[in-house]
N, C-alpha and C positions, 0 to 999 in steps of 0.2 A: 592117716589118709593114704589112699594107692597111690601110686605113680600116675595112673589115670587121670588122678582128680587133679594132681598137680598140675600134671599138661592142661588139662583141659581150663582151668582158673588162669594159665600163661595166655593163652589161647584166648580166649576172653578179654582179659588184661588188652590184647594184642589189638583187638578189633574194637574197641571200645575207646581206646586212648590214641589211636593210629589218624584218624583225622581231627582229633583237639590239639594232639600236636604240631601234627601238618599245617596246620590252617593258623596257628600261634608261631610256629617258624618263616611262611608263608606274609604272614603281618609285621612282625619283626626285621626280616630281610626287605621287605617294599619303603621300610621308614626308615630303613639306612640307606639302601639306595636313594632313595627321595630329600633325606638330607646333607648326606655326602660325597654321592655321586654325579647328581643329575646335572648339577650345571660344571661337572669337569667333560662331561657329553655333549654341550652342545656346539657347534661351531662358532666360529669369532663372532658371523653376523648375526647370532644370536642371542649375544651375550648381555646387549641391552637391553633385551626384550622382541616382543615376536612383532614382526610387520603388518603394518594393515591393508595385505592383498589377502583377497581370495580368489583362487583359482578355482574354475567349474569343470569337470572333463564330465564330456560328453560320455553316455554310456548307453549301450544297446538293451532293448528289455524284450527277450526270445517269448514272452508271452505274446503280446504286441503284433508281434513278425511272424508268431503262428497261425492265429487268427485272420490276420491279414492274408494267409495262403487260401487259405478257405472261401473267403467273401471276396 
């Protein structure tokens, strides 16, 4: 075979195996962090578990407030 076809089968190789691995290192690194980092991350008042507030913030909607120039 040429030197051609070599690059060109690397090349291939390259683009074909480039997000099977991404996405398998990608799943690997989330389930380590998930089991052995996440709860050295959270704060003290977290460490029992999460509170049962919920906070609302208020938020503007520029569609809303455009229309309203209008009419």
């Amino acid at each position: 075979m040429l030197l051609i076809d070599y690059f060109t089968q690397i090349l291939i190789y390259t683009l074909v195996s480039y997000p099977i691995i991404g996405g398998l290192s990608f799943i690997v690194s989330s389930l380590y962090y998930w089991l052995l980092m996440e709860k050295e991350d959270q704060p003290r008042y977290l460490k029992k578990g999460t509170p049962f507030i919920t906070i609302l913030v208020p938020a503007h909607c520029s569609y809303v407030n455009k229309w309203h120039i209008f009419f």
